[in-house]
DRENDRENMI-360213 format. One record per residue (C-alpha): residue in one letter; y, z, x. Coordinates in steps of 0.05 Angstrom, whole numbers, plus 5000, padded with zeros to 4 digits. Each point is the difference from the previous one (the first is absolute). Example, Ala and Ser with C-alpha at 12.3 -4.5 7.8 and 13.67 -1.06 7.14 Angstrom:
+------+-------+------+------+
: type : north :   up : east :
+------+-------+------+------+
:    a :  4910 : 5156 : 5246 :
:    s :  5069 : 4987 : 5027 :
+------+-------+------+------+
This chain:
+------+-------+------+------+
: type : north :   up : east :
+------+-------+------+------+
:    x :  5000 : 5000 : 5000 :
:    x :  5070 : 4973 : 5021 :
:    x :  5036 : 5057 : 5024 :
:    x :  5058 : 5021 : 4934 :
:    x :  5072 : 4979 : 5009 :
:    x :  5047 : 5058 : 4996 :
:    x :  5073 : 4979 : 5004 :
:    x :  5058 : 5038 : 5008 :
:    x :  5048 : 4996 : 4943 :
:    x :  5082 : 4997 : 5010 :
:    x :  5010 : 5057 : 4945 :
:    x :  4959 : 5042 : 5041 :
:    x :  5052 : 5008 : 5057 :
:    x :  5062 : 4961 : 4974 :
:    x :  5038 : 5028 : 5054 :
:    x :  4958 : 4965 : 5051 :
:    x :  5040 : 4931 : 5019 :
:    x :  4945 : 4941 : 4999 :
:    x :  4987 : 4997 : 5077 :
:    x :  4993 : 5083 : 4992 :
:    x :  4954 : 4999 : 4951 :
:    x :  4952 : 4950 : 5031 :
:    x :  5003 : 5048 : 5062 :
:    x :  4972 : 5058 : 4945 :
:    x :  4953 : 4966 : 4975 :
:    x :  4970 : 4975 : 5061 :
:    x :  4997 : 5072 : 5028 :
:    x :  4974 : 5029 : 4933 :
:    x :  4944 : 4958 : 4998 :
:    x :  5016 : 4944 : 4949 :
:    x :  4972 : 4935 : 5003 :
:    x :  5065 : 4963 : 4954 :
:    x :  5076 : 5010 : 4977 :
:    x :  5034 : 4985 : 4938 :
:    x :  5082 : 4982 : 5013 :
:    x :  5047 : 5009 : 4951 :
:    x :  5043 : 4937 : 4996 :
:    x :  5040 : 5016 : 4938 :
:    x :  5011 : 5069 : 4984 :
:    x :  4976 : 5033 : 4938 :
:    x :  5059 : 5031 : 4977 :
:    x :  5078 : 4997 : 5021 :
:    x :  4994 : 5066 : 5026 :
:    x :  4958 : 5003 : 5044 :
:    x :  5012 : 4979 : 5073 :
:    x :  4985 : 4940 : 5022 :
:    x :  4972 : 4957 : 5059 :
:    x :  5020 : 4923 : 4983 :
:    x :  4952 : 4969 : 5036 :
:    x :  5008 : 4935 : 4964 :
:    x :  5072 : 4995 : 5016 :
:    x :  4994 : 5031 : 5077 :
:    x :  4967 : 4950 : 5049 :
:    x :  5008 : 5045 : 5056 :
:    x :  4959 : 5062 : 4957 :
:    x :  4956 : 4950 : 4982 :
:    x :  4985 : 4980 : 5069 :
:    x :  4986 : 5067 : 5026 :
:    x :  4960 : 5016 : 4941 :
:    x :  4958 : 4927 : 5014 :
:    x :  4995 : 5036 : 5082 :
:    x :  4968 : 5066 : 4972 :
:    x :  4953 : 4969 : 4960 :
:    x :  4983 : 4959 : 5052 :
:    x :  5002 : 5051 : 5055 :
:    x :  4958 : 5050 : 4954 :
:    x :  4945 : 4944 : 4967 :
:    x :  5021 : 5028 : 4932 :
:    x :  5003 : 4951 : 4942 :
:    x :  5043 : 5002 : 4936 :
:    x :  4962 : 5006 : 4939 :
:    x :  5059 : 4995 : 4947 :
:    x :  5063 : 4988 : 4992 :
:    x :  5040 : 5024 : 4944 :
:    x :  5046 : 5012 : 4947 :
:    x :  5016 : 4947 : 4955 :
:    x :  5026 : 5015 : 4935 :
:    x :  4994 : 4946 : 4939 :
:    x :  5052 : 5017 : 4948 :
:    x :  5029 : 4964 : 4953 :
:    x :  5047 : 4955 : 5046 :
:    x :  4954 : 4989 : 5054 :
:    x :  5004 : 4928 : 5027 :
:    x :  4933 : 5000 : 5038 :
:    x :  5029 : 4943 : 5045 :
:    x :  5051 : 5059 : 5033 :
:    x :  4929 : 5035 : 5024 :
:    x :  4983 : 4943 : 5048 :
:    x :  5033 : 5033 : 5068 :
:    x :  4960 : 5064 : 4982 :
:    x :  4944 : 4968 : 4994 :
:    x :  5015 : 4955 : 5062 :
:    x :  5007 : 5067 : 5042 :
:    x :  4935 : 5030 : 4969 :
:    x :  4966 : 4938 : 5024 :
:    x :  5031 : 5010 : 5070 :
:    x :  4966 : 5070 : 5003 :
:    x :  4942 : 4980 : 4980 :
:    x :  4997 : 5037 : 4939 :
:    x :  4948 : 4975 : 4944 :
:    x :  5013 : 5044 : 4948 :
:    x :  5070 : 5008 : 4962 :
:    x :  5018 : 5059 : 4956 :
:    x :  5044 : 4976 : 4929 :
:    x :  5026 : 5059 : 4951 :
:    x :  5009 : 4969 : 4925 :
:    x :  5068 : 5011 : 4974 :
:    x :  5006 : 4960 : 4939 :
:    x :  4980 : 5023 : 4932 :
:    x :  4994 : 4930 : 4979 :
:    x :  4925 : 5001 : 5013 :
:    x :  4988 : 4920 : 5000 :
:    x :  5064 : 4984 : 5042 :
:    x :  4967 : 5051 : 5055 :
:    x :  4938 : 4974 : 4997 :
:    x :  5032 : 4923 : 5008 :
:    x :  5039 : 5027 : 5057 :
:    x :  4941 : 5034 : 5028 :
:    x :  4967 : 4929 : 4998 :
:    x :  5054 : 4969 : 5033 :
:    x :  5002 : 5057 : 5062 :
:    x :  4926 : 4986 : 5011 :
:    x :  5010 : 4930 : 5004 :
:    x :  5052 : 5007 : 5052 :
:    x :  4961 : 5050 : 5026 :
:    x :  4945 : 4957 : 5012 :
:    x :  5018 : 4961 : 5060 :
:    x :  5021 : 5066 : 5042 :
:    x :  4923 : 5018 : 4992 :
:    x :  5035 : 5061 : 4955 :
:    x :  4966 : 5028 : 4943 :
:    x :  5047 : 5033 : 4948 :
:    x :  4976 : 5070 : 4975 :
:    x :  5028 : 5028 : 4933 :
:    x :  5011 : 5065 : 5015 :
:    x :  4996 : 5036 : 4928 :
:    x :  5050 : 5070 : 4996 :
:    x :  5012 : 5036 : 4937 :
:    x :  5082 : 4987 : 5006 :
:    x :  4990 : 4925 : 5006 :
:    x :  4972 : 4952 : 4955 :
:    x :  4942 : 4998 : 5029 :
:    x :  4983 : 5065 : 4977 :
:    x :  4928 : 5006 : 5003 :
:    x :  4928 : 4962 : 5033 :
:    x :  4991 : 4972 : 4930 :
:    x :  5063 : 4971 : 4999 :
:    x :  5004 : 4972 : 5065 :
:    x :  4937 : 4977 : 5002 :
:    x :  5018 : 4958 : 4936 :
:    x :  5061 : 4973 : 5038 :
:    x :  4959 : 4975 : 5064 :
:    x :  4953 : 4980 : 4947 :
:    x :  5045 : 4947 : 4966 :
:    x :  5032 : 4983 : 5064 :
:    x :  4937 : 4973 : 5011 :
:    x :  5011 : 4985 : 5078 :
:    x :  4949 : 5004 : 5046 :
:    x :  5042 : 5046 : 5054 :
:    x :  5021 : 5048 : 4942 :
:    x :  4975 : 5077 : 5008 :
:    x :  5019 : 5066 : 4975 :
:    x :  5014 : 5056 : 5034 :
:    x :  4976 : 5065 : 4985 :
:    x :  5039 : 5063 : 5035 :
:    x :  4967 : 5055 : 4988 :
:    x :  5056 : 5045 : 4981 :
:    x :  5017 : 4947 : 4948 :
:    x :  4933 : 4996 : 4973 :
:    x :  4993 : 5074 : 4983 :
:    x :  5078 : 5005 : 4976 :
:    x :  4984 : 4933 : 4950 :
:    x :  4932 : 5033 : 4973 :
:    x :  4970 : 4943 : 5029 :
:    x :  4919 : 4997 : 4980 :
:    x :  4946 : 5000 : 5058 :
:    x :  4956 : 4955 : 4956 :
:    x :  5058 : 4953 : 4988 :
:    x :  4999 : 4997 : 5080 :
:    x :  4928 : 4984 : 5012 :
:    x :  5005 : 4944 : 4954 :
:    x :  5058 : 4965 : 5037 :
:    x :  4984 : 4939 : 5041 :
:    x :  4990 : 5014 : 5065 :
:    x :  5039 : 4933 : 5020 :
:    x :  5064 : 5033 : 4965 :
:    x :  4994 : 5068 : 5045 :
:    x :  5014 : 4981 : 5073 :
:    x :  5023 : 5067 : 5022 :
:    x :  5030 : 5068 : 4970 :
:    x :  5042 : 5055 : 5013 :
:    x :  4976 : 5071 : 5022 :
:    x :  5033 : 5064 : 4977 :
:    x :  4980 : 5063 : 4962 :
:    x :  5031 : 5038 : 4947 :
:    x :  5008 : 5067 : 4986 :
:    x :  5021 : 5032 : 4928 :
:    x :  4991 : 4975 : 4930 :
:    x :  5044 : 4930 : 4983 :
:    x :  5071 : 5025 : 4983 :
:    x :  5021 : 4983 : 4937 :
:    x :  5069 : 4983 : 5025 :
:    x :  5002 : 4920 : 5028 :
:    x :  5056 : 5017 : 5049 :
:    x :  4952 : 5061 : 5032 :
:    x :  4937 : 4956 : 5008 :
:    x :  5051 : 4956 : 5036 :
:    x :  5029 : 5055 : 5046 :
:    x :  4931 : 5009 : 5018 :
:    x :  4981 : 4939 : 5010 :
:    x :  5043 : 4988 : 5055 :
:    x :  5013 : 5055 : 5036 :
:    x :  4938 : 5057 : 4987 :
:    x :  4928 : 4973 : 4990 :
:    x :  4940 : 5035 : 5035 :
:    x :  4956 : 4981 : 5065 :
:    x :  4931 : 4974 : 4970 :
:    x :  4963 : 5075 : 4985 :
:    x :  5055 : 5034 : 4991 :
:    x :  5008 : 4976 : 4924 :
:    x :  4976 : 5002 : 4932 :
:    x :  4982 : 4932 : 5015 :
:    x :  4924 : 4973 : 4979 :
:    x :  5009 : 4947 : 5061 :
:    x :  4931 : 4994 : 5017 :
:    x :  4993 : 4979 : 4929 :
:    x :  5055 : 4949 : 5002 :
:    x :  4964 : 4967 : 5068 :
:    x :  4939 : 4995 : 4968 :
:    x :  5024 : 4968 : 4952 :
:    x :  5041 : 4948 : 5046 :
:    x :  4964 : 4939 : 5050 :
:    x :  4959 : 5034 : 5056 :
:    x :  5039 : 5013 : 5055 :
:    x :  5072 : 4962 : 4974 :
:    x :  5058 : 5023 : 5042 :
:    x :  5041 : 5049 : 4988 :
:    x :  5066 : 5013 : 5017 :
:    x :  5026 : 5077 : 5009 :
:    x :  5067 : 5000 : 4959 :
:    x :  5007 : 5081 : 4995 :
:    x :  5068 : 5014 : 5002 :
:    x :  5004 : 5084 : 5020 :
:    x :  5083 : 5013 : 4998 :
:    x :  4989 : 5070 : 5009 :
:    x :  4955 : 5000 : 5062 :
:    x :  5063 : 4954 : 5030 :
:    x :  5061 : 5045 : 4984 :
:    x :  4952 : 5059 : 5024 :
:    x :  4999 : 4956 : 5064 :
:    x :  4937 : 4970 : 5008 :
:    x :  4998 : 4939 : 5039 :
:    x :  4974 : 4924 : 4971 :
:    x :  4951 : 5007 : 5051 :
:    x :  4968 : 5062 : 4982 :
:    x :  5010 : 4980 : 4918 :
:    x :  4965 : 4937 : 5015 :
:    x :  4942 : 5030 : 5036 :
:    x :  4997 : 5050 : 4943 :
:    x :  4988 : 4944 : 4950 :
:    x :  4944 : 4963 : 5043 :
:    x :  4963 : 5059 : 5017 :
:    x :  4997 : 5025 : 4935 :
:    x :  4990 : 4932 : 4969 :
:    x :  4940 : 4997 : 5063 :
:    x :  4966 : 5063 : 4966 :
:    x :  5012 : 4977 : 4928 :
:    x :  4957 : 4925 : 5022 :
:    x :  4956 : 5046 : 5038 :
:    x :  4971 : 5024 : 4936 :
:    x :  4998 : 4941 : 4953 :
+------+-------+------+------+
């Protein structure tokens, strides 16, 4: 069996710059990155790597210099005046890194006009070698795996997948079963995370959570061996566990990101 692919995600250690964070994850252990080329909200701070030729550069060097690989690239939002044309330089730099897997948030109610546009990205998509992932979250409109699925579903593009993030798949009261019957073809990789606590009933909390306190793999109220069972044998999976806390308390992005392999190390260990 093909050694697992564990990849380092940007939310992880957002205050890493690119080059950084390759440097991390190559120390940690990790086999793969995933770089942040638009950022997923306008507060949070940025590295523009599609705009900065010299960060990209560097960032190209440490991947070289380190033999990690990018395994996604990400965020791209579809709302309701997306012209999918305007995503080509993104996905021109996602190409350049050698990315294969790209990470799209749905932000348009209108159901068939996001599934049309998410059509459209996966055709562009296509000649980068990119596969478009619809990442479902309970704020979006993509709110759940049933939904999403049905999106990718009527899309009906061969390089279409959904993502499933395990925080968002406990916070959407996502169904196990519903997993295992997914096509395999559709579920290229997914996101690793626990979560602690019963699902808030307030949106704006699960939010908060979501992107600044979810829980090493173990540490939760999580059934992730469940949800890995229920996903391909041995699909990648990419460590997106944001732990605010542990960085105002001081804790490096080294140490965080070695806290999220080893743990997610013990959690394979006993699948």
């Amino acid at each position: 069996m093909s050694e697992r692919i564990l990849s380092l995600a940007s939310l992880t250690v957002l205050e890493l710059s690119p080059p950084q964070m390759v440097e991390v994850a190559a120390r940690a252990g990790y086999s793969h990155v995933g770089l942040r080329l638009e950022p997923a909200t306008p507060e949070e701070y940025h590295f523009p790597l599609v705009a900065d030729g010299d960060l990209r550069r560097r960032t190209l060097a440490q991947l070289r210099d380190s033999g990690i690989r990018v395994l996604d690239v990400e965020i791209l939002r579809l709302k309701p005046q997306t012209v999918v044309a305007d995503f080509e330089k993104l996905l021109t730099v996602g190409a350049e890194f050698g990315a294969t897997e790209l990470l799209v948030a749905g932000n348009d109610p209108d159901e068939q006009r996001l599934t049309d546009n998410f059509a459209a990205l996966c055709d562009l998509a296509a000649p980068y070698g990119l596969h478009p992932h619809l990442e479902f979250m309970p704020w979006t409109d993509a709110r759940n795996l049933e939904q999403a699925l049905r999106i990718v579903e009527n899309a009906d593009r061969e390089n279409a997948a959904v993502l499933v993030d395990a925080f968002h798949f406990d916070r959407s009261a996502s169904r196990l079963e519903d997993l295992a019957d997914v096509p395999a073809s559709r579920l290229r990789y997914a996101q690793l995370c626990d979560v602690a606590g019963p699902r808030p009933s307030d949106m704006a909390e699960i939010l908060r959570q979501a992107r600044n306190e979810r829980r090493f793999p173990g540490e939760g109220d999580c059934d992730l061996l469940g949800l890995l069972k229920a996903l391909p044998t041995n699909i990648p999976l990419s460590l997106e566990i944001p732990t605010v806390k542990l960085l105002e308390q001081g804790v490096s992005g080294l140490r965080r990101a070695q806290m999220a392999i080893d743990k997610t190390r013990a959690l394979l260990a006993r699948l």
